[in-house]
C-alpha positions in Angstrom: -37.1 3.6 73.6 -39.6 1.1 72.4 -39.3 -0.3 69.0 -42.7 1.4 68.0 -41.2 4.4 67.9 -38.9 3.5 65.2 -41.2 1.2 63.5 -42.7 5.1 61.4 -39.7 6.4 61.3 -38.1 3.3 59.4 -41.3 3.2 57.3 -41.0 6.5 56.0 -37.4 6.3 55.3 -38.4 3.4 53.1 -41.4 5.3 51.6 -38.7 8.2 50.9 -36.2 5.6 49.8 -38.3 4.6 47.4 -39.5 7.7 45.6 -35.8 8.7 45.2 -34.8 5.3 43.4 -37.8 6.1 41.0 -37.1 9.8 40.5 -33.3 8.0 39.7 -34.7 5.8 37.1 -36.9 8.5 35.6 -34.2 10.5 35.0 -31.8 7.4 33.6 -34.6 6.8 31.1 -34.8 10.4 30.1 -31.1 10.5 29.5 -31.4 7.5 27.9 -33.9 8.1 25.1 -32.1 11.2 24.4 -28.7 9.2 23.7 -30.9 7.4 21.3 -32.1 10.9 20.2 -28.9 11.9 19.4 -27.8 8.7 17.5 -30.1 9.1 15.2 -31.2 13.0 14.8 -29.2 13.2 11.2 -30.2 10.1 10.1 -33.5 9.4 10.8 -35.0 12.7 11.9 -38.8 11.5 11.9 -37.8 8.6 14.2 -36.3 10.9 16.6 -39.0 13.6 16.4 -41.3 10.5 17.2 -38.8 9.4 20.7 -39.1 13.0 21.2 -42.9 13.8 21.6 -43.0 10.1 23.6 -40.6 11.9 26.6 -42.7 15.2 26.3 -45.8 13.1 26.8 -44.5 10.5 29.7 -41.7 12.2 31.6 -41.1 15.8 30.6 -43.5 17.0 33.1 -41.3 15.7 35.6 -38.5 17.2 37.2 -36.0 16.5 35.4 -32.2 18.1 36.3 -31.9 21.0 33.6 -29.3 19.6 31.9 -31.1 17.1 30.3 -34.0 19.8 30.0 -32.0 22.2 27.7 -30.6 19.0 26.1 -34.4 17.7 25.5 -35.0 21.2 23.5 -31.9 21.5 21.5 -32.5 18.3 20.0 -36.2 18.7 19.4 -35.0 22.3 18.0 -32.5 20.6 15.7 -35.4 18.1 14.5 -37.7 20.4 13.7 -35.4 22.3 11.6 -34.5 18.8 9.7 -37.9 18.4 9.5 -38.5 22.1 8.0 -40.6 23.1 10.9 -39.4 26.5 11.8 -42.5 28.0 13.8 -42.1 24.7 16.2 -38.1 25.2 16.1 -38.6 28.6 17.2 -40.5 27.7 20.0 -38.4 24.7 20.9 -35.5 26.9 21.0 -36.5 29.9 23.2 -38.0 27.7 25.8 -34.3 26.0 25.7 -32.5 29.5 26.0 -34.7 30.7 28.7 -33.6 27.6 30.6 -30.1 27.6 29.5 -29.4 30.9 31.3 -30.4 30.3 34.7 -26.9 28.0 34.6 -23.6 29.3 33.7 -22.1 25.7 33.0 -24.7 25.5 30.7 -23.1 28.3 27.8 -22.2 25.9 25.2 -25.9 24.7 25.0 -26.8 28.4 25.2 -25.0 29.1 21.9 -26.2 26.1 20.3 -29.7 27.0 20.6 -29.2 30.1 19.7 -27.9 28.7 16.6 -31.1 27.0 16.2 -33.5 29.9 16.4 -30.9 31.6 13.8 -31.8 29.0 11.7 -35.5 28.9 11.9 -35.0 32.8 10.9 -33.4 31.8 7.7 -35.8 29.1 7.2 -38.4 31.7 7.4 -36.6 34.1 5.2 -35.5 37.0 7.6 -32.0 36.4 7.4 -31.1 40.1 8.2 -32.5 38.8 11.6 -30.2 36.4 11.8 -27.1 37.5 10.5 -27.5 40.1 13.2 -27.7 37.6 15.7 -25.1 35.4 14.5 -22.8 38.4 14.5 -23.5 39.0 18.1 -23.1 34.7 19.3 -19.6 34.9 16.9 -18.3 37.9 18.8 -19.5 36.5 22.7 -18.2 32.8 21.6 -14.7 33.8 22.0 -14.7 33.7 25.8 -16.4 30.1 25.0 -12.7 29.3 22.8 -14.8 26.1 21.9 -13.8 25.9 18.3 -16.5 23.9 17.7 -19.5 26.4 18.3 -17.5 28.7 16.6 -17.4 26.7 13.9 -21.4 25.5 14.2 -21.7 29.6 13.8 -19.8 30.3 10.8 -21.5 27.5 9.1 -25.2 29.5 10.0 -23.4 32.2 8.9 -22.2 30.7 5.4 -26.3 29.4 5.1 -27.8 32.9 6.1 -25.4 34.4 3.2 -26.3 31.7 0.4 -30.1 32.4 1.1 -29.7 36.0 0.4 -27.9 34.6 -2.7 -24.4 36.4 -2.0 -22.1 33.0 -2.5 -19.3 35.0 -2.5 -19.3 35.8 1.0 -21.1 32.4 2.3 -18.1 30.5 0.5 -15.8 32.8 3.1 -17.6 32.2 6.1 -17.7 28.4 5.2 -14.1 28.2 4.7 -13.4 30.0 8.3 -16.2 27.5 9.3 -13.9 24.8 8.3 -10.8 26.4 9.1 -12.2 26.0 12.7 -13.6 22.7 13.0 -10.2 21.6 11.9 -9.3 22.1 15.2 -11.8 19.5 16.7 -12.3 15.9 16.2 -15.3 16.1 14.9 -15.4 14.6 12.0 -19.7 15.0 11.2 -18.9 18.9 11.9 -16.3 18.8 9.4 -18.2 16.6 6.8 -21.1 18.8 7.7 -19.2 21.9 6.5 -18.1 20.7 3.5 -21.1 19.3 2.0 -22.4 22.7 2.5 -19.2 24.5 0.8 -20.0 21.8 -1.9 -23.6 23.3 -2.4 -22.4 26.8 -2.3 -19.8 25.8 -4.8 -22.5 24.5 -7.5 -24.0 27.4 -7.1 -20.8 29.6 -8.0 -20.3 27.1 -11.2 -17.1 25.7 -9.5 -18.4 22.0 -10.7 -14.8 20.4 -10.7 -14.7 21.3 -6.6 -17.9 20.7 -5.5 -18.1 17.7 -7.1 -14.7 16.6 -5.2 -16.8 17.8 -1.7 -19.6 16.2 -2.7 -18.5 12.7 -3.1 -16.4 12.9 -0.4 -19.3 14.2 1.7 -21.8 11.3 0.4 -19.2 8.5 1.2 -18.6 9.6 4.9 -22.8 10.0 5.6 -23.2 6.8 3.9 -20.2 4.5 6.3 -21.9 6.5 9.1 -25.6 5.6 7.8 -26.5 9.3 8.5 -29.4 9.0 5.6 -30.9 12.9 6.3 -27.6 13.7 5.6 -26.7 11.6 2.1 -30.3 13.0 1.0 -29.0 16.4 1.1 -26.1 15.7 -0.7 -27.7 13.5 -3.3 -29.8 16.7 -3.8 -26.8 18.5 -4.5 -24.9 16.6 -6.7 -28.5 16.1 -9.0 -28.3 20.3 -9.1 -24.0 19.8 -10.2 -25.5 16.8 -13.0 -28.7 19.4 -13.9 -26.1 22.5 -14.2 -23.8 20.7 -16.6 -26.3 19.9 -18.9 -26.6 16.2 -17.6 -29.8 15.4 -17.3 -29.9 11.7 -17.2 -27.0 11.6 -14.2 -29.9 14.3 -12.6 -32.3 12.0 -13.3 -30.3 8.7 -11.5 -29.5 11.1 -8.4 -32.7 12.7 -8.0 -34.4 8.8 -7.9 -31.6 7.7 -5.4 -32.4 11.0 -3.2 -36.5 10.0 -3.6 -35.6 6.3 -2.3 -34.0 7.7 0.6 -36.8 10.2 1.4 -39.5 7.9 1.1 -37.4 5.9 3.9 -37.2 8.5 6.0 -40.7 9.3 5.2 -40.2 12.9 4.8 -42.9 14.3 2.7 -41.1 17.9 1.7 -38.1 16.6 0.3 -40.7 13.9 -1.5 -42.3 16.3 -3.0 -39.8 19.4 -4.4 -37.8 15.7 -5.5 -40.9 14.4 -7.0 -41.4 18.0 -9.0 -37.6 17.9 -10.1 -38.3 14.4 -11.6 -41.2 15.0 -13.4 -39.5 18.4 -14.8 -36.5 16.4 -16.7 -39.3 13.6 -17.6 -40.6 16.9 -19.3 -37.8 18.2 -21.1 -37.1 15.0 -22.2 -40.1 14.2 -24.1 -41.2 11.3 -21.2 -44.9 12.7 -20.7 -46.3 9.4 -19.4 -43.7 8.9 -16.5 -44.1 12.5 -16.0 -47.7 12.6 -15.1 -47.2 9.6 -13.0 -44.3 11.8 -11.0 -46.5 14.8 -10.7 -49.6 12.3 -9.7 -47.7 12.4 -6.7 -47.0 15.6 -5.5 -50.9 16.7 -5.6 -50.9 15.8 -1.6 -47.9 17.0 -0.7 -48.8 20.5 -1.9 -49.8 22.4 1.0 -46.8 21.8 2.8 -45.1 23.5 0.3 -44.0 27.2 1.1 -40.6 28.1 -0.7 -42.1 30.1 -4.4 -39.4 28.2 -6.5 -41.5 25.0 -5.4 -45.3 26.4 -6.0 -44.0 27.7 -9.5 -42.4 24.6 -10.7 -45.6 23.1 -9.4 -47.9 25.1 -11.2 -45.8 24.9 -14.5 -46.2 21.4 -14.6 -49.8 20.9 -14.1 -50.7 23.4 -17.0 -48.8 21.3 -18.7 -50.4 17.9 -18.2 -53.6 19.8 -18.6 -52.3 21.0 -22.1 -51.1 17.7 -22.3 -54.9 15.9 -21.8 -56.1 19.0 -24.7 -57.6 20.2 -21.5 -57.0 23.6 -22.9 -59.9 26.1 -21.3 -58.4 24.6 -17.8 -54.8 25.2 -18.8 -55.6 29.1 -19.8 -57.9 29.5 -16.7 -55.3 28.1 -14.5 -51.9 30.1 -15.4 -54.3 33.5 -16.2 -54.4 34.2 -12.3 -50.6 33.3 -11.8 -49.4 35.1 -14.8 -51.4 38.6 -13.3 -50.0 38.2 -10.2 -46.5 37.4 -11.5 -47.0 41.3 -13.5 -45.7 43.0 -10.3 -42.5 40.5 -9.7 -39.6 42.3 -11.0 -37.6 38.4 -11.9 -38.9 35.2 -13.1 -37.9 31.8 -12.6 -37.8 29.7 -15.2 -41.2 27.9 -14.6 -43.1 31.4 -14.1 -41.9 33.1 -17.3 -42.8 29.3 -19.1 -46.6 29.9 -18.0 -46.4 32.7 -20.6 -46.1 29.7 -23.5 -48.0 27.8 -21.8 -51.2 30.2 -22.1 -50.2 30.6 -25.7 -50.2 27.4 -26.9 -53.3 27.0 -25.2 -54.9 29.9 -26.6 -53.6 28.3 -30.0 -55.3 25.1 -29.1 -58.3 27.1 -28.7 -58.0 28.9 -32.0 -57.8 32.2 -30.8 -55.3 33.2 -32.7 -55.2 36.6 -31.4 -54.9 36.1 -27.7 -52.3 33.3 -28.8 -50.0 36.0 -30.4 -50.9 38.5 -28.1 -49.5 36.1 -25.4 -46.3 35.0 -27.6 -45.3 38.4 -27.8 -45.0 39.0 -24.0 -43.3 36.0 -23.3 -40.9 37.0 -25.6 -40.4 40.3 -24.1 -39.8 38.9 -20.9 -37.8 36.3 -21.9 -35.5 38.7 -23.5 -35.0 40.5 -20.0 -34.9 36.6 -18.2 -32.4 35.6 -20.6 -30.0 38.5 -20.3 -30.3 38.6 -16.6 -29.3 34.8 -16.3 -26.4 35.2 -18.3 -25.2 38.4 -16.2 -25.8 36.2 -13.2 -23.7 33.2 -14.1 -20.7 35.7 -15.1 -21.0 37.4 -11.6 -20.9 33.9 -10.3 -17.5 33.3 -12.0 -15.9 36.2 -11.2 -17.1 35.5 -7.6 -15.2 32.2 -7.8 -12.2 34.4 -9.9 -12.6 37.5 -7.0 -12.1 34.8 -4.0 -9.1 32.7 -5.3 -7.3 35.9 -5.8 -8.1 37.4 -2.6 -6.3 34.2 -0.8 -3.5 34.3 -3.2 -2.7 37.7 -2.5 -1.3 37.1 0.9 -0.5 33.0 1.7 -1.2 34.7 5.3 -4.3 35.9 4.7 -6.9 33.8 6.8 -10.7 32.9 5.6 -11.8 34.6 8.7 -9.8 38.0 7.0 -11.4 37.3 3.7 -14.9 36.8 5.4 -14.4 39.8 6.9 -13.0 41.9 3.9 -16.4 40.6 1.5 -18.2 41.6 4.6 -17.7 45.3 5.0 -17.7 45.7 0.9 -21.5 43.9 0.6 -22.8 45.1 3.9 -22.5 49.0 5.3 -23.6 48.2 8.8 -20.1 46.0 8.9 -18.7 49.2 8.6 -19.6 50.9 11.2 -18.5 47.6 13.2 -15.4 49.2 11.3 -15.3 52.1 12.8 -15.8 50.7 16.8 -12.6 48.4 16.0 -10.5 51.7 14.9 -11.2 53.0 18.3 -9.1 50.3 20.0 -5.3 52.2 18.8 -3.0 53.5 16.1 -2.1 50.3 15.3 -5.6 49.3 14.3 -6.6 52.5 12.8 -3.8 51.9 10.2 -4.4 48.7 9.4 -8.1 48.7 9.2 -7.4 52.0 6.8 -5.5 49.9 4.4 -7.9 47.3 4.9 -10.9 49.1 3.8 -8.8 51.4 1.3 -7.7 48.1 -0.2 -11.8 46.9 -0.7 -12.8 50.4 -2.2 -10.1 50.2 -4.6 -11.1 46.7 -5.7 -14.6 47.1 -5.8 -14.5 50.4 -8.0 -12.1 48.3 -10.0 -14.5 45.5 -10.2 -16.7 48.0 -11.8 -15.0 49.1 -14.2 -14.3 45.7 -15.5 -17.9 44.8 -15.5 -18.8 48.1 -17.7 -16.1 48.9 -19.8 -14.2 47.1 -22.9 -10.7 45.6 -22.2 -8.9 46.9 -25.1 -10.2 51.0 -25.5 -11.1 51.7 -22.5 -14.7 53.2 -23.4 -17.9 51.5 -21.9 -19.0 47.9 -23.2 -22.7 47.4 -24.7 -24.0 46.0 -20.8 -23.3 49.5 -19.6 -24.4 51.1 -22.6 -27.9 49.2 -22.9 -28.0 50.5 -18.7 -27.6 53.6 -20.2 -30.1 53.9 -22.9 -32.9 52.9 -20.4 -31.8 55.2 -18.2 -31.7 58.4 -20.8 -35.1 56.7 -22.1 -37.0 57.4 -18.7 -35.5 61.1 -18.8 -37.1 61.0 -22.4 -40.7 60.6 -21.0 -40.2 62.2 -17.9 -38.3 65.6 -19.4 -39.4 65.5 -22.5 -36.3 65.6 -24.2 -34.5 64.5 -27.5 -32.3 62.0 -27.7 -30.2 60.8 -30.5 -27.7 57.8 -31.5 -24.6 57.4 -33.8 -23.6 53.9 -34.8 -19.5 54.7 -36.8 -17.6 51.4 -38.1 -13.9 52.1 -39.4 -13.5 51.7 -42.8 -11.8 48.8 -44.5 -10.7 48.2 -41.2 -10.1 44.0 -42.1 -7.3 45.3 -44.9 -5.7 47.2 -41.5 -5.6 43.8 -40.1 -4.4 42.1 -42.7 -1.7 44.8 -43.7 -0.4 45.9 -40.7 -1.3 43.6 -38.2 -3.4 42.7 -35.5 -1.3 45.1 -32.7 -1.5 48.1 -34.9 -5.2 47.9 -35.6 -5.7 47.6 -32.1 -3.6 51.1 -31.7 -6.1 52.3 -34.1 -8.7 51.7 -32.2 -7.6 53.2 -29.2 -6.7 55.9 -31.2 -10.3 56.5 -32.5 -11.3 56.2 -28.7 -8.9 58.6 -27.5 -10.3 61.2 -30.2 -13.4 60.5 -28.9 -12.6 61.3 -24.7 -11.2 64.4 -25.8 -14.2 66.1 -28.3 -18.0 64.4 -27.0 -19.7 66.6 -24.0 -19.3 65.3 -20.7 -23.1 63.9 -20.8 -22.2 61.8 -24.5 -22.0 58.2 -23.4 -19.8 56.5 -26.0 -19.2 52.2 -26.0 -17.8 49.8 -27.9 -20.0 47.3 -29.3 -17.8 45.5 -32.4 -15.1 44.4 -33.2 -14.5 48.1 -35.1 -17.8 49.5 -34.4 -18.7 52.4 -31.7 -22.2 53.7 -30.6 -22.7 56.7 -29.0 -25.5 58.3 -26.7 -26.0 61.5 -27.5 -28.5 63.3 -24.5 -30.4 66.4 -25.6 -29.4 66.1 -29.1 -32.4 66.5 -31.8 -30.8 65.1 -35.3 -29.8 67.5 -36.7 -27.6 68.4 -33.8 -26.6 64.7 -33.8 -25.5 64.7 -37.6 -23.4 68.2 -36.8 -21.9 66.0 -34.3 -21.5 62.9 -36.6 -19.7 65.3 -38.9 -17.1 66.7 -36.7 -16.2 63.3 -35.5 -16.0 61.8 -39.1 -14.1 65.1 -40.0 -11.7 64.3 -36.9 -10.9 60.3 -37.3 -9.9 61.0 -40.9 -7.1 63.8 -39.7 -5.8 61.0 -37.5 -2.5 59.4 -38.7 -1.1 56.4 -37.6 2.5 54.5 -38.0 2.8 50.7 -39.1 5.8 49.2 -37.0 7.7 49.4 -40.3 7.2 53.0 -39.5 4.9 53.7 -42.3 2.2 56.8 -42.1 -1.2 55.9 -43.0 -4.8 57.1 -42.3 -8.3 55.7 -41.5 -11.9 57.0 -42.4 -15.4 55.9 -40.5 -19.1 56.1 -41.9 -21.9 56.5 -39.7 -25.5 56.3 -39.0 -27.4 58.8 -36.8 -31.4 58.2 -35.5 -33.3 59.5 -33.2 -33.9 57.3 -30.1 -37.8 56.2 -29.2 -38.8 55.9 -25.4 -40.1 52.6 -26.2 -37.0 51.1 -28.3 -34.9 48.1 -27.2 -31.4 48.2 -27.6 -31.4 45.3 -30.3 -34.5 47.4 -32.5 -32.3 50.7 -31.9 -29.1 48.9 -33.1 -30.9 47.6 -36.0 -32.3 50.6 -36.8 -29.4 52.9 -36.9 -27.1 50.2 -38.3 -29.3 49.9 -41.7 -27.9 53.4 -42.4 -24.5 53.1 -41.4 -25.0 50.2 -43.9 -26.2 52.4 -46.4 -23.3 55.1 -46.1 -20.9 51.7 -46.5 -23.2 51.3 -49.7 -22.8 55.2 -50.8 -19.3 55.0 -50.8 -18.5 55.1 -47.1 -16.3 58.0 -45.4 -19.8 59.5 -44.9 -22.7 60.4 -42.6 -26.0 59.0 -43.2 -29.6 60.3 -41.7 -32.7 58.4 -41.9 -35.0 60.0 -45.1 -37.9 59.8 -42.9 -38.8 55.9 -41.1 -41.0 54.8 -44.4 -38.0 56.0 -46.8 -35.4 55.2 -45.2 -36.2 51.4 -44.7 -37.5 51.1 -48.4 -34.3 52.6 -49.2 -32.2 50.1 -47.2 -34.5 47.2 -49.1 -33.6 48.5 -52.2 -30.0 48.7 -51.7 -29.9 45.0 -50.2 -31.9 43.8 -53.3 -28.9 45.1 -55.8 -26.2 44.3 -53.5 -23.4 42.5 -55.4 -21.7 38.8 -54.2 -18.9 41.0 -53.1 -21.0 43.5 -51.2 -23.1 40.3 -49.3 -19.8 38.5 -48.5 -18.2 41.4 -47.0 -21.8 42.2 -45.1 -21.6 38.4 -44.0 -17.7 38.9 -42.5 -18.7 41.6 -40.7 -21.6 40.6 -38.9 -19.4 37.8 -38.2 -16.7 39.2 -36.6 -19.7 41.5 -34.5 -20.4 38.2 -32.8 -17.0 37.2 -32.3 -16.6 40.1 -30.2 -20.2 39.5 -29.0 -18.5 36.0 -27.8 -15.3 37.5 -26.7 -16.5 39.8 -24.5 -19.0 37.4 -23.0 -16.5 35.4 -22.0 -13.4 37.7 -20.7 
């Protein structure tokens, strides 16, 4: 053959040659920006976003092997969810997963960006969405046994749960998260895992723990210079210094978090720090630096979505407005929020504060009227705020109380088990995952029976904790105030009477001081026992003193009620009790009955009804007293407390006082 025919032949092979050694290089710079990607997502996440839309712009068109494609996705996924971009982490993610299944090999990635859409959902605020789907990924993973996406999905888990505010059960699934990783060498997984147990922890008011994770967690992200990372634990431990009462540490930690953030130029975090800032500059009297904090926030607003944010926002610019005497602004600016807030059944802190901040305004104003009117509901709701925080940060503790003795129980209990028990007691659907597992033998049934018998048990016992009193056994004053509201609705809607009885025992101080402590307590349950056995079934009877009793009583006009108050007075003074020197003695109660108004609080009831059981102290007690009419009766009351002896005011004094003692005692138990 002549050489001309090889002459093309060799030519294209070159040509071919050619386009392959660039396709090669293409795809070695791919891989290679995406190293880079990867070296820096936690710690500088608006760098790597940046590298990111570079190779979507240049090379992603190409054909790249898929691989790196699904690789390319997960870590622009990841980065948009630093970057609190859920709608673009969404997309990210299902374009990823669609890829990922085409390859088998390619399962671990699979899960992983399925993990990322989960947590766009939560971003979002549909975490029903994504517990579901998390549920599914944990139950598939096992044919993975990778402990480390099992770990990555306990984690989503634990942040799905602490969104929906049930830290209880998050703890749990953080603690199997860890439990996991442990079995890894990943140390950022691990690190990962406990800064976010740390979080969960503040939240829970277990400050001595979290603040061990914490600083644990910032030292590690700080050797590794993983600054995305130390930001959100700087956040953290400023909420640990905030909930102690330390606002200046808060202050130092939320300025360290803001240097970091303006680093990484991330303008969210800028501006919920920013806020946070100029909130403590607030409380603590700092008006000048606070303006200059807010100042900067005002173009960072509409990036803001989470209502904790927008409120705290709000709050502080009617503020610097009242602050400037700007006080027409101020009132036009909170009116529209505070209308709108009318159909929120809870307040933050900042919302219900828009209430004083109208008033004052209104004050500044001289409107006098508007400027009461406007007092008076913010103290109505604050009333409601108040109690509900302080029922909140008890349930928080006996969280904390409810989890440590779950694991000590059984030292073989796992935090996979516990996860599982909190589960099926805060979530129904988990049991009806219940019921599939008792289908797989006898074996199972049993144990999944005592398993679930076990929870019932607890959680009914739980209950009764929360709403009764320790010592007697009747129903504390949270239950009882439940109660009252309760009867009061049947009130307006029925049309029925309802009255109340407010007893104290007599002299019931010289018991203590005679007898002893552990025989007036037998006299109190005593008292309680009588009343079990004689109030109707519908009578809803709690302690609320130290010696003192109220009673529901439904369907019950007064006069009915003071038959009632009779027969019970009649009945504790036939009660006889024995000193532990065996000697026989007796006690007598006075009482105050009054009808119950649909519109009453529990504190104006309890004032109400306890001026007469006052007065029948003052008559002599050992007696029933009835309201004269609402005029009389409360001139009567003033007249008796305007002749009341030293004597008769000390012994009023002591007994109020040992009201809140108990008030305190069974706060805290």
């Amino acid at each position: 053959m002549s050489t001309s025919f090889f002459r093309p032949v060799i030519l294209a092979a070159l040509i071919l040659l050619s386009f392959s050694s660039a396709a090669v290089e293409k795809t070695r710079s791919f891989e290679k920006t995406l190293n880079g990607v990867q070296s820096i997502l936690y710690s500088v996440p608006i760098k790597a976003r940046a590298l990111l839309s570079d190779l979507e712009k240049v090379e992603l068109n190409e054909n790249q092997p898929l691989p790196l494609l699904v690789r390319y996705y997960l870590q622009k996924a990841t980065v948009d969810i630093l970057l609190n971009s859920p709608e673009q982490a969404v997309v990210a993610a299902n374009r990823g997963i669609e890829l990922a299944k085409s390859d088998p090999l390619l399962k671990a990635e699979l899960y992983r960006l399925e993990l990322r859409l989960s947590q766009a959902f939560i971003m979002r605020g549909d975490e029903t969405s994504a517990l579901q789907q998390l549920d599914a990924l944990l139950a598939n993973s096992e044919t993975l046994s990778d402990p480390s996406v099992t770990a990555e999905i306990l984690l989503v888990k634990g942040q799905a749960y602490k969104a929906q505010n049930e830290y209880d059960v998050s703890m749990a699934a953080l603690m199997s998260s860890l439990d996991a990783a442990k079995e890894t060498d990943n140390d950022m997984l691990i690190e990962r895992i406990a800064s976010n147990l740390g979080s969960v922890l503040v939240q829970l008011n277990g400050f001595d723990k979290a603040s061990v994770l914490l600083d644990q967690s910032y030292q590690f992200f700080r050797s590794r210079k993983m600054s995305f990372n130390q930001l959100l634990v700087k956040l953290d431990m400023a909420e640990l210094a905030r909930k102690r009462g330390d606002n200046k540490k808060a202050l130092i930690e939320y300025k360290q978090a803001l240097q970091i953030a303006q680093v990484l130029g991330d303008g969210s975090h800028r501006f919920r720090i920013n806020l946070q800032i100029a909130d403590l500059l607030l409380q603590a009297g700092d008006t000048k630096n606070m303006i200059r904090y807010l100042r900067a926030t005002d173009n960072l607003r509409d990036r803001e979505t989470i209502r904790y944010y927008i409120s705290k926002y709000n709050h502080l610019k009617a503020n610097e407005q009242l602050l400037n005497n700007n006080f027409q602004a101020a009132i036009d600016h909170v009116t529209p929020l505070i209308e709108d807030q009318k159909t929120l059944s809870r307040l933050y802190r900042t919302e219900l504060a828009l209430y004083l901040v109208a008033s004052k305004a209104y004050f500044g104003l001289e409107d006098y009227k508007n400027a009461y009117i406007t007092l008076l509901d913010y103290q109505d709701r604050f009333s409601t705020f108040s109690s509900d925080e302080q029922v909140n940060n008890l349930e928080r503790q006996q969280m904390m109380f409810n989890l440590e003795k779950l694991k000590a129980e059984n030292q073989n209990l796992s935090w996979n088990n516990v996860l599982h028990t909190l589960e099926i007691k805060n979530n129904e659907q988990q049991v009806e995952y219940l019921n599939v597992l008792v289908i797989a033998g006898i074996s199972a049934t049993i144990l999944a029976s005592l398993v679930a018998f076990g929870i019932n048990r607890r959680r009914i016992r739980w209950g009764e904790i929360a709403n009764t009193d320790s010592l007697t056994g009747l129903f504390n004053r949270r239950y009882f105030n439940s109660q009252l509201e309760r009867l009061q609705k049947d009130m307006v809607s029925n049309n029925t009477d309802v009255s109340c009885l407010l007893l104290d025992v007599d002299f019931f101080k010289r018991v203590n001081d005679t007898y002893g402590h552990p025989v007036g307590d037998k006299v109190l349950i005593g008292v309680a026992e009588m009343f079990r056995n004689n109030l109707r079934r519908d009578d809803i009877c709690a302690r609320v003193g130290g010696e003192e009793f109220m009673l529901l009583l439904p369907n019950s006009q007064l006069e009915q009620a003071a038959a009632i108050a009779e027969d019970l007075r009649l009945r504790i003074s036939e009660l006889s009790f024995h000193s532990e020197q065996g000697d026989q003695f007796s006690v007598t109660a006075s009482f105050g009955v009054h009808p119950v108004s649909a519109k009453q609080s529990l504190s104006e009831l309890y004032s109400d009804v306890d001026k007469l059981l006052y007065r029948a102290k003052q008559h002599g007690r050992n007696r029933v007293e009835l309201p004269e009419g609402h005029v009389d009766g409360e001139a009567t009351t003033e007249a008796a407390e305007e002749t009341m002896s030293i004597t008769q005011r000390s012994e009023r004094f002591a007994r109020q006082l040992r009201r809140l003692k108990f008030r305190f005692a069974q706060h805290f138990s």
